[in-house]
MARFI-156519 format. One record per residue: x, y, z of N, C-alpha, C in turn; residue in one letter. Coordinates in steps of 0.001 Angstrom, whole numbers, always signed. Example, Ala and Ser with C-alpha at 12.3 -4.5 7.8 and 13.67 -1.06 7.14 Angstrom:
<rec n_xx="+13190" n_yy="-5690" n_zz="+7800" ca_xx="+12300" ca_yy="-4500" ca_zz="+7800" c_xx="+13200" c_yy="-3300" c_zz="+7800" aa="A"/>
<rec n_xx="+12850" n_yy="-2250" n_zz="+7080" ca_xx="+13670" ca_yy="-1060" ca_zz="+7140" c_xx="+12900" c_yy="+30" c_zz="+7870" aa="S"/>
//
This chain:
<rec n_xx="+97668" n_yy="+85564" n_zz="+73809" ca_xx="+98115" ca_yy="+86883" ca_zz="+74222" c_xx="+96947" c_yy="+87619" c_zz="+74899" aa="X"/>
<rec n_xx="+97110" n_yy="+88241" n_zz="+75795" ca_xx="+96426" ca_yy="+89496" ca_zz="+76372" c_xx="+96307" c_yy="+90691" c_zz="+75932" aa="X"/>
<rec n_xx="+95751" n_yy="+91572" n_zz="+75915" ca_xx="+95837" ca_yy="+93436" ca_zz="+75765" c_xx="+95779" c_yy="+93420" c_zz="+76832" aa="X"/>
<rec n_xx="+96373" n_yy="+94924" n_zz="+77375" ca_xx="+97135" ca_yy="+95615" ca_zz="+78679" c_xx="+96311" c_yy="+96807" c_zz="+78113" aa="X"/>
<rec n_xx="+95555" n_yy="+98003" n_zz="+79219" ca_xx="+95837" ca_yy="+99061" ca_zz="+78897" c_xx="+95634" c_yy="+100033" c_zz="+80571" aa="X"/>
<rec n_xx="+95495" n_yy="+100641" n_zz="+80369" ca_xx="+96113" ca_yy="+101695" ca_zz="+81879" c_xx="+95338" c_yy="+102596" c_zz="+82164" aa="X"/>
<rec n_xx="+94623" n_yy="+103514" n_zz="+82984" ca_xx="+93882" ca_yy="+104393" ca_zz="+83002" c_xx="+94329" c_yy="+105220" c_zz="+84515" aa="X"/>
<rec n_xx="+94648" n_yy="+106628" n_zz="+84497" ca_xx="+95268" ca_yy="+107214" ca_zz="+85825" c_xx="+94256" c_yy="+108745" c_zz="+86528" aa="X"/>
<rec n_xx="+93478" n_yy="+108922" n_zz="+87279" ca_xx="+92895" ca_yy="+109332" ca_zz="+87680" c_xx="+93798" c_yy="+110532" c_zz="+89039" aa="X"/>
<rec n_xx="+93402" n_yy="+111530" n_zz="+88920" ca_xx="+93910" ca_yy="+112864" ca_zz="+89461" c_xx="+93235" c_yy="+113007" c_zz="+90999" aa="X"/>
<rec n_xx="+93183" n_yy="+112464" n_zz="+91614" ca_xx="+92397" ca_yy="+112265" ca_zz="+92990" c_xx="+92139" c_yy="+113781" c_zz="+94073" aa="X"/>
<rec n_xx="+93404" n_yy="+114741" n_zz="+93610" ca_xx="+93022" ca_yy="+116038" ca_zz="+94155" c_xx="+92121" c_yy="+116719" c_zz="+93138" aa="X"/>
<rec n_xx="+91913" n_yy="+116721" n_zz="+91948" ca_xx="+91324" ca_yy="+117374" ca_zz="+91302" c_xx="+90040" c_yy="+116735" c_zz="+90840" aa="X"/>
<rec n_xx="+89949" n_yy="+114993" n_zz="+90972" ca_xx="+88974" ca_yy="+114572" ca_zz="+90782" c_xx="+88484" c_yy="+114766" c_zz="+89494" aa="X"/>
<rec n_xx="+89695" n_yy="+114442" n_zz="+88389" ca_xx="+89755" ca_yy="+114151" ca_zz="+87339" c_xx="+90733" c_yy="+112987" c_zz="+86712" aa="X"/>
<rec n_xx="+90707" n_yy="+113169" n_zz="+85181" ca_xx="+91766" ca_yy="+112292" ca_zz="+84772" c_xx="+92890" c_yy="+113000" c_zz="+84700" aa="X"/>
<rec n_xx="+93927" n_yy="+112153" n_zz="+84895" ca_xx="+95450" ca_yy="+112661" ca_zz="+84622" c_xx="+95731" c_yy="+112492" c_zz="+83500" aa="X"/>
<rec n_xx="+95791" n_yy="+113641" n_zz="+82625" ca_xx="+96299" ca_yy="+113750" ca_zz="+81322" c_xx="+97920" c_yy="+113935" c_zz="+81091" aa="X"/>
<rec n_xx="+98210" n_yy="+113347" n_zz="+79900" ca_xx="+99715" ca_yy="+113746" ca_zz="+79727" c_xx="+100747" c_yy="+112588" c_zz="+81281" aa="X"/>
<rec n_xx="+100052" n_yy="+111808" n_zz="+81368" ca_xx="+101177" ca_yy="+110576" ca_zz="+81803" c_xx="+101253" c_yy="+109942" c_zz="+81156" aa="X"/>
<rec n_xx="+103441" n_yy="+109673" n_zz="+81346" ca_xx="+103770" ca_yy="+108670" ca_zz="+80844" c_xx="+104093" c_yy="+107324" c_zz="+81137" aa="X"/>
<rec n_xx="+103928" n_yy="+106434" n_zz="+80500" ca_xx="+103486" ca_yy="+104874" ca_zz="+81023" c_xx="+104485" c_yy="+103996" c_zz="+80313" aa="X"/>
<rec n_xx="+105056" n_yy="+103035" n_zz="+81343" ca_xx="+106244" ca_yy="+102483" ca_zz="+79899" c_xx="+106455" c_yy="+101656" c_zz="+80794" aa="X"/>
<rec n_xx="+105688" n_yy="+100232" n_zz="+79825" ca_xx="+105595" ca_yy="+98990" ca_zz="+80357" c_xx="+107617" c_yy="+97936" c_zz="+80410" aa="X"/>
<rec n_xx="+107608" n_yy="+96858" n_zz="+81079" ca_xx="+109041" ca_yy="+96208" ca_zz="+81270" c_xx="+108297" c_yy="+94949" c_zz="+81483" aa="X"/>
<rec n_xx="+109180" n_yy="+94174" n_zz="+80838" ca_xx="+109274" ca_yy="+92608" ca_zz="+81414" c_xx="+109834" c_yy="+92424" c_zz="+82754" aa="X"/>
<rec n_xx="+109801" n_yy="+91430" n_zz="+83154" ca_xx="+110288" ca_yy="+90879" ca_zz="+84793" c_xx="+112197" c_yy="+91129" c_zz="+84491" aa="X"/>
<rec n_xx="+112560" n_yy="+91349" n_zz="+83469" ca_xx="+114039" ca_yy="+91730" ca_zz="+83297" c_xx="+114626" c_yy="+92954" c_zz="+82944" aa="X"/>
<rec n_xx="+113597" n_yy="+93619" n_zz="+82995" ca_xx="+113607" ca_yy="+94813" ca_zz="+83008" c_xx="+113861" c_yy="+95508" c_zz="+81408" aa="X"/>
<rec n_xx="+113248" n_yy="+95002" n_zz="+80258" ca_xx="+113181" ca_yy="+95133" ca_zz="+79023" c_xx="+112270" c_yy="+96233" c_zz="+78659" aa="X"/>
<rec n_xx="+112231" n_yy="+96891" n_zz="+78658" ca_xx="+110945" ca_yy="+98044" ca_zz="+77887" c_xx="+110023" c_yy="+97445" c_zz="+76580" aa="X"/>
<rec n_xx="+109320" n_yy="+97222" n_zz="+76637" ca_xx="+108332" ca_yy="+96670" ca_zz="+75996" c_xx="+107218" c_yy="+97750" c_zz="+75071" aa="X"/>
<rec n_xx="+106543" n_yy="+98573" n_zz="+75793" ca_xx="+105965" ca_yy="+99824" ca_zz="+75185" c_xx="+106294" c_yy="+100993" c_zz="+76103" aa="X"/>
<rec n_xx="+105917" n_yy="+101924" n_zz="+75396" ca_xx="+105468" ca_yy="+103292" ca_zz="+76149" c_xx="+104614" c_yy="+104296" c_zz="+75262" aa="X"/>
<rec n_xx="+103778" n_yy="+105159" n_zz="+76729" ca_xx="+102606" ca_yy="+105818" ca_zz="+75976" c_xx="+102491" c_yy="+106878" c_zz="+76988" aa="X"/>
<rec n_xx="+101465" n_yy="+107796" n_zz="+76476" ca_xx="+100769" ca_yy="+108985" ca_zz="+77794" c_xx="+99104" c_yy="+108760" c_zz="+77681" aa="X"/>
<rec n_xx="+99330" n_yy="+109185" n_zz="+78659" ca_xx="+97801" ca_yy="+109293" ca_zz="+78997" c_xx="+97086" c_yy="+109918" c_zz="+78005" aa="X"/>
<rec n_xx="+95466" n_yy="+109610" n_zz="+77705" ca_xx="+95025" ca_yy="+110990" ca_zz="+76539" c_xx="+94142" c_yy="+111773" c_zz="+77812" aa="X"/>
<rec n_xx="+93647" n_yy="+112448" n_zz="+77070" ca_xx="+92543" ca_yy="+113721" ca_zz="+78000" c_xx="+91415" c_yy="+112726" c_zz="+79027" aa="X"/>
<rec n_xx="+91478" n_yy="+111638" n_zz="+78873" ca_xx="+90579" ca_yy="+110984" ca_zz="+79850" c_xx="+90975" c_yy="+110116" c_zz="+80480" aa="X"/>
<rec n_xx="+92723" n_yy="+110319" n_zz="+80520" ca_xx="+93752" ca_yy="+109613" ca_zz="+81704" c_xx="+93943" c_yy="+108115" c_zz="+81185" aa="X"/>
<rec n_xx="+93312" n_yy="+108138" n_zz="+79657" ca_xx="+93639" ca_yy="+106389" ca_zz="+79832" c_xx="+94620" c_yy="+106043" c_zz="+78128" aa="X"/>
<rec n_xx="+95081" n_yy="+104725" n_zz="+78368" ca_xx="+95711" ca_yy="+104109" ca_zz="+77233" c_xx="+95443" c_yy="+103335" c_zz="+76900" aa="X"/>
<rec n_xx="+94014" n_yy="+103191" n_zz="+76281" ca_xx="+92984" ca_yy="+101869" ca_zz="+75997" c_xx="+94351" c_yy="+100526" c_zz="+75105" aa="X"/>
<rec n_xx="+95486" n_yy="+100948" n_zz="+74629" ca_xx="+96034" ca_yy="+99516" ca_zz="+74358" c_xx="+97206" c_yy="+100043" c_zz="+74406" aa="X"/>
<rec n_xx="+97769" n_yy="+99803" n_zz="+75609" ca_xx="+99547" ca_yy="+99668" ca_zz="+75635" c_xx="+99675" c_yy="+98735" c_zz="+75107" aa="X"/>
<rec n_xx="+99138" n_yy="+97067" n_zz="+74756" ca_xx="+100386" ca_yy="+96371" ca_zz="+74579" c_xx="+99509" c_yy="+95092" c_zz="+74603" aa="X"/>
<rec n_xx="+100322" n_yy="+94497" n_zz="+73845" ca_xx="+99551" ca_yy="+92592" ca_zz="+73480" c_xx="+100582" c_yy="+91884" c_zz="+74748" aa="X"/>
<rec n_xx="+100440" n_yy="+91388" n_zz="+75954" ca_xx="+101200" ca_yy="+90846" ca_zz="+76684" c_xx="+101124" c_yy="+89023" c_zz="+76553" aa="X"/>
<rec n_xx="+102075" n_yy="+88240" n_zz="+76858" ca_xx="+101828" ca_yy="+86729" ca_zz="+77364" c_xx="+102081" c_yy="+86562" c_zz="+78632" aa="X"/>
<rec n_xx="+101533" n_yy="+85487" n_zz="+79158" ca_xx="+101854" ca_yy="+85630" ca_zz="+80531" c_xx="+103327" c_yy="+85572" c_zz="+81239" aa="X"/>
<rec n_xx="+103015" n_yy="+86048" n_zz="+82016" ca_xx="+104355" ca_yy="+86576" ca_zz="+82923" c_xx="+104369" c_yy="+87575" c_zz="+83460" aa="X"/>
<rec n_xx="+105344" n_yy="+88228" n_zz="+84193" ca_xx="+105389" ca_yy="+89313" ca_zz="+85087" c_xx="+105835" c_yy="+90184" c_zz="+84780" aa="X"/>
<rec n_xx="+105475" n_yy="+91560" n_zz="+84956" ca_xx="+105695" ca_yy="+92674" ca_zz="+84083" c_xx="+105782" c_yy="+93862" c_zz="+85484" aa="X"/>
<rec n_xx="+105745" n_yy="+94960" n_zz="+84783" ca_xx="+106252" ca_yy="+96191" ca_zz="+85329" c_xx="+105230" c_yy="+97409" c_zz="+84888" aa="X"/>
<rec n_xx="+104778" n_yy="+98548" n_zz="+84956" ca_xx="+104180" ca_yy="+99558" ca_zz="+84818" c_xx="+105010" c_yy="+100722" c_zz="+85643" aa="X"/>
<rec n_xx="+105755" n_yy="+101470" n_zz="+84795" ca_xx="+106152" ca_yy="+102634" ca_zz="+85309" c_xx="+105435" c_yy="+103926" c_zz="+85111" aa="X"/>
<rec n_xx="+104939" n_yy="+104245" n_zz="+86213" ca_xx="+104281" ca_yy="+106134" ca_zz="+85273" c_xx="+104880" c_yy="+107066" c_zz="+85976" aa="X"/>
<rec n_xx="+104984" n_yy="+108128" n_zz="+84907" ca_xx="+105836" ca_yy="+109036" ca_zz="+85416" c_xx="+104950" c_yy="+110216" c_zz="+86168" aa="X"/>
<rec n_xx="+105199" n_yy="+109973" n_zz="+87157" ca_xx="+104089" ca_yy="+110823" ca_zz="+88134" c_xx="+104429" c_yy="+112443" c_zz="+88549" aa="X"/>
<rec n_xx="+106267" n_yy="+112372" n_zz="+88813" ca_xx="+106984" ca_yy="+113222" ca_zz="+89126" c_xx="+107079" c_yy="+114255" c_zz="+87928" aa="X"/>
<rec n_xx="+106604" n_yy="+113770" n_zz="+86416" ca_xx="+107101" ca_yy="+114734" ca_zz="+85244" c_xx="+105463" c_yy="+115483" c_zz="+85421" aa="X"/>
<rec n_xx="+104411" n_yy="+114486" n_zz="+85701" ca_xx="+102995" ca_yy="+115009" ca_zz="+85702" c_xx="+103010" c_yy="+115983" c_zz="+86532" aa="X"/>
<rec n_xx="+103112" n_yy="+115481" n_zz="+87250" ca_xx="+102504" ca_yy="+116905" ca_zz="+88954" c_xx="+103578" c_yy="+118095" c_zz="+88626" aa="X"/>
<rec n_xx="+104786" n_yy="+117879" n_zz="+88382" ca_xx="+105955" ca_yy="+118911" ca_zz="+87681" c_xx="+104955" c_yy="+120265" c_zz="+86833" aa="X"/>
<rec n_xx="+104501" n_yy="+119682" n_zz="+85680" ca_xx="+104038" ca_yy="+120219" ca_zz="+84958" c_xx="+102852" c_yy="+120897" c_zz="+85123" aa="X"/>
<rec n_xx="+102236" n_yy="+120406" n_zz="+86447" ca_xx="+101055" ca_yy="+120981" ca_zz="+87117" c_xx="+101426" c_yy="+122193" c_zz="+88283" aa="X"/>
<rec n_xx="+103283" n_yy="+122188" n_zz="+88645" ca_xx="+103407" ca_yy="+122813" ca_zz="+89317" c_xx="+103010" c_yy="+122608" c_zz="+90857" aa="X"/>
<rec n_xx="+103103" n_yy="+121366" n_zz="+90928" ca_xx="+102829" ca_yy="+120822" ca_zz="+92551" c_xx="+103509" c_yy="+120110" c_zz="+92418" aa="X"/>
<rec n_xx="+104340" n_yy="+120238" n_zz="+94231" ca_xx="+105550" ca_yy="+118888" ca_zz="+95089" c_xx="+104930" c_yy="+118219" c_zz="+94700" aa="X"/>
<rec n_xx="+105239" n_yy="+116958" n_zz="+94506" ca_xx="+105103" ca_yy="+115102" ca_zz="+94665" c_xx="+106351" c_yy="+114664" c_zz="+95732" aa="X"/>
<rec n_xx="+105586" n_yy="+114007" n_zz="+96296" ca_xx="+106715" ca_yy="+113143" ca_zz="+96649" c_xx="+107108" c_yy="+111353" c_zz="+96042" aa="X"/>
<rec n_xx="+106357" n_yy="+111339" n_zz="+95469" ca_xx="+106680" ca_yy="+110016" ca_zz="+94790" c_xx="+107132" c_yy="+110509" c_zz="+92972" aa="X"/>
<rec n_xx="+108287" n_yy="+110491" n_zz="+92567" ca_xx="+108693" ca_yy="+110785" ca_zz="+91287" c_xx="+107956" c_yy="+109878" c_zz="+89953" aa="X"/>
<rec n_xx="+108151" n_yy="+108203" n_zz="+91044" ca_xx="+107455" ca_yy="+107380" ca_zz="+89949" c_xx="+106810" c_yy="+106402" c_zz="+90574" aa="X"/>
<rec n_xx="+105717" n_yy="+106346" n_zz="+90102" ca_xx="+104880" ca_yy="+104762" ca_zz="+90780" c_xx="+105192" c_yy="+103628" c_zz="+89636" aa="X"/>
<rec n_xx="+106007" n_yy="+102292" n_zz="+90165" ca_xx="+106106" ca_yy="+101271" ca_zz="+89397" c_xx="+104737" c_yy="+100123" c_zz="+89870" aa="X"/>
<rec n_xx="+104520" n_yy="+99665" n_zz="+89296" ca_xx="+102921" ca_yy="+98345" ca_zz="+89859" c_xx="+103982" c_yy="+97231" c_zz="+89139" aa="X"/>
<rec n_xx="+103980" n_yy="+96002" n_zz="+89855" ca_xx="+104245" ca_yy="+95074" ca_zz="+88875" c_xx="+103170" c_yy="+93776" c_zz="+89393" aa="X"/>
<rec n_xx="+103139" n_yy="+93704" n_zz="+88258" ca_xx="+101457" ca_yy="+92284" ca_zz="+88349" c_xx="+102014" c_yy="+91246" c_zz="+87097" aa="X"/>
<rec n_xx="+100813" n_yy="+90248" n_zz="+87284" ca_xx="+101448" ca_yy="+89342" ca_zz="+86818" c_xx="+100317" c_yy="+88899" c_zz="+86301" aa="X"/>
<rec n_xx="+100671" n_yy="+88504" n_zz="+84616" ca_xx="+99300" ca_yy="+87806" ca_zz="+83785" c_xx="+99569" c_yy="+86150" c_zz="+83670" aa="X"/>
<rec n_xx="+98288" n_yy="+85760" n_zz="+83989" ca_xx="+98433" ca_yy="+84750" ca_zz="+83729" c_xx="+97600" c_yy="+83731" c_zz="+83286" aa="X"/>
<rec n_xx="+96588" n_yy="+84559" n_zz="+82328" ca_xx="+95828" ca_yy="+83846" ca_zz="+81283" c_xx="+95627" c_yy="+84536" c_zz="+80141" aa="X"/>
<rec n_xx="+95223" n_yy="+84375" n_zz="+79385" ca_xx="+94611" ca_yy="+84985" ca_zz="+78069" c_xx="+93153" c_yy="+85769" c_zz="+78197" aa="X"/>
<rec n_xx="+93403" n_yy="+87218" n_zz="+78568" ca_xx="+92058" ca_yy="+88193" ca_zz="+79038" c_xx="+92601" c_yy="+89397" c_zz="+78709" aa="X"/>
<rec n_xx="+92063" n_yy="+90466" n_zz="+79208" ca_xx="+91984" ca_yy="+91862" ca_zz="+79248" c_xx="+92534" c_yy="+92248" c_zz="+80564" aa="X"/>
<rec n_xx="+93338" n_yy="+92998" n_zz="+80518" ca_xx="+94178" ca_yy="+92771" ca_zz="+82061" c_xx="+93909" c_yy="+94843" c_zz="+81645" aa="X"/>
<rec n_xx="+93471" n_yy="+95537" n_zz="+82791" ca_xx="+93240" ca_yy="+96991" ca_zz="+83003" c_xx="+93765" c_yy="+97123" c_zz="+84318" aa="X"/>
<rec n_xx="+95072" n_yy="+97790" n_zz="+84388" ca_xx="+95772" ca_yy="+98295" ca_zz="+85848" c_xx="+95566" c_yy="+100106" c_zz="+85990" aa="X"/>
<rec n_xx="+94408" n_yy="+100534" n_zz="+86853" ca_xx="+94032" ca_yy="+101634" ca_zz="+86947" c_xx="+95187" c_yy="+102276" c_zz="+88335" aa="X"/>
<rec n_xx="+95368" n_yy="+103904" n_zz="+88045" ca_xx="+96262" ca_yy="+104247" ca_zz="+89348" c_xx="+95706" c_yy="+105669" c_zz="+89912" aa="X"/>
<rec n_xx="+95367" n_yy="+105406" n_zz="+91230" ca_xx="+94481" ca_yy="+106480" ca_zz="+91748" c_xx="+95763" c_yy="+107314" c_zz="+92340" aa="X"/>
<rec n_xx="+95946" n_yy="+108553" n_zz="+91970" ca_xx="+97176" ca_yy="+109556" ca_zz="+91898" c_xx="+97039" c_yy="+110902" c_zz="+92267" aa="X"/>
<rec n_xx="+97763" n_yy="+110899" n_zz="+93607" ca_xx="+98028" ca_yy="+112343" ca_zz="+94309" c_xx="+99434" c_yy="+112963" c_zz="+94496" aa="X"/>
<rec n_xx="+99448" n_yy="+113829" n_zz="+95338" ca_xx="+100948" ca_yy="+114010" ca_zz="+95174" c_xx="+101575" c_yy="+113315" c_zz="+96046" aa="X"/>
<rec n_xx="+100692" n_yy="+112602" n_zz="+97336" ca_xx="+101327" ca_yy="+112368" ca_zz="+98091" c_xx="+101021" c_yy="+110609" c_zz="+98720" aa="X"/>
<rec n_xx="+100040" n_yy="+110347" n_zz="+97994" ca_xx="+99705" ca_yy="+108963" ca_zz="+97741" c_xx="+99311" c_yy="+108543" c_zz="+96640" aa="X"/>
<rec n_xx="+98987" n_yy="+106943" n_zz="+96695" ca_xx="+98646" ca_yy="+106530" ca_zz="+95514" c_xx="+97965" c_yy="+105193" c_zz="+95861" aa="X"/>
<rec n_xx="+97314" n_yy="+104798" n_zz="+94917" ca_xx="+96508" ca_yy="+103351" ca_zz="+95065" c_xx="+96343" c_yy="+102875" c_zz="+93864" aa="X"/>
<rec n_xx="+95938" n_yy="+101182" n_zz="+93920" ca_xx="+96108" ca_yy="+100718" ca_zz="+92534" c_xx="+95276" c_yy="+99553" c_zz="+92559" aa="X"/>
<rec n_xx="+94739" n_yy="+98593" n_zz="+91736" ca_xx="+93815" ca_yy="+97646" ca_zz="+91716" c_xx="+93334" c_yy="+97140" c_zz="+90410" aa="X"/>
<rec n_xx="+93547" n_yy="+95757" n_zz="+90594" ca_xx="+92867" ca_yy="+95201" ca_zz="+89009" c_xx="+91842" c_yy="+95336" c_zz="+88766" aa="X"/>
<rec n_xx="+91650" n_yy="+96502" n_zz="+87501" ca_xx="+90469" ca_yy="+96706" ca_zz="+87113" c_xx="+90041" c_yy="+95495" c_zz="+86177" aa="X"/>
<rec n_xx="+88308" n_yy="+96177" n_zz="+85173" ca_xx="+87986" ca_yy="+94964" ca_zz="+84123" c_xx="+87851" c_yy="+95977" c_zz="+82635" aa="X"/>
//
């Protein structure tokens, strides 16, 4: 098995995004965990994964909501795929109006 965990960064404010929610799926669309962000944007352990292909939904549209700024993206889904026994960290660089993503370590 693997650990999964997530970390989401505020790119206009050039902080962490606190208070996102994250709610992992199998390739069948099963819900597996869900979590929020803490005060330093991250979720050091969503989840013991095996390999296979998965899903990451965060709720981007409830975040920026609550900040009181448009988004135009409601939700960023990532789906990646494990496929050994490691530490798998999917970080999401988050604005209202873009976004970026990359396997972290």
């Amino acid at each position: 098995m693997s650990s999964l965990s997530t970390h989401v960064l505020d790119a206009v404010h050039g902080a962490p995004a606190a208070g996102v929610t994250v709610t992992l799926f199998d390739w069948a669309g099963t819900e597996l965990a869900s979590g929020s962000t803490d005060a330093d944007g991250r979720i050091g352990a969503l989840a013991e994964v095996a390999a296979g292909d998965y899903r990451l939904r965060f709720d981007t549209g409830g975040y920026f909501t609550a900040q009181g700024v448009d988004a135009f993206y409601p939700e960023v889904t990532i789906a990646f795929a494990v496929t050994g026994e490691r530490h798998y960290h999917v970080p999401l660089l988050l604005s209202p109006f873009a976004y970026s993503t990359y396997r972290g370590s």
